[in-house]
C-alpha positions, 0 to 999 in steps of 0.5 A: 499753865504748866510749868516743868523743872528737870535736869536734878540729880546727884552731882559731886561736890565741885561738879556741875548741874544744867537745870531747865524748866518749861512753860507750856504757855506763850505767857512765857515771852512776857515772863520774868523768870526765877528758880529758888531753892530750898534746902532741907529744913530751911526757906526758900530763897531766890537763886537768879532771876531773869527777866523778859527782856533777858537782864539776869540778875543773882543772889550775891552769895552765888558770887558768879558760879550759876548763869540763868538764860532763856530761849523764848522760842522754847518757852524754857529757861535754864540754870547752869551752875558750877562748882556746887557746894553741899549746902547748895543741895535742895529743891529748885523752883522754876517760876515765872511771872507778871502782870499779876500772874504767877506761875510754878513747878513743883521742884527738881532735885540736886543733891550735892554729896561724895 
């Protein structure tokens, strides 16, 4: 199973990223989906969430700026986020998993800078 982040880059303080990630496996449908985030010389930590059936859920620091969503038929998810701070620069983690499988890229990079 492959797993592919892309939509990264250099984005201004108070600008907007689109993020996507795509599965190369039906085991998507299934899937409960994440992005994490880790920043430079700190530990990852769970952005969002969202599960198969479509429940987000968010780290409650994001206080409404980022949305998760997926579209099954595309075997992708997606993380819109707005109104980025320079600490929300590092590497976001698409993964997906359940039914004790578990599945994750290698990361896409934003960075958050004037």
């Amino acid at each position: 199973v492959q797993v592919e982040e892309s939509g990264g880059g250099l984005v201004a303080p108070g600008g907007s990223l689109r993020l996507s990630c795509e599965f190369s496996d039906s085991f998507f449908t299934i899937a409960n989906m994440h992005w994490e985030r880790q920043a430079p010389g700190k530990a990852r930590v769970l952005v969002a969430t969202i599960s198969s059936d479509g429940t987000p859920a968010y780290n409650a620091s994001l206080k409404g700026r980022f949305t998760i969503s997926r579209d099954n038929a595309k075997k992708s998810a997606y993380l819109q986020m707005n109104s980025l701070t320079p600490e929300e620069t590092g590497l976001y983690y698409c993964g997906g998993g359940g039914e004790g499988r578990d599945y994750w890229g290698k990361g896409t990079l934003v960075i958050v800078s004037s």
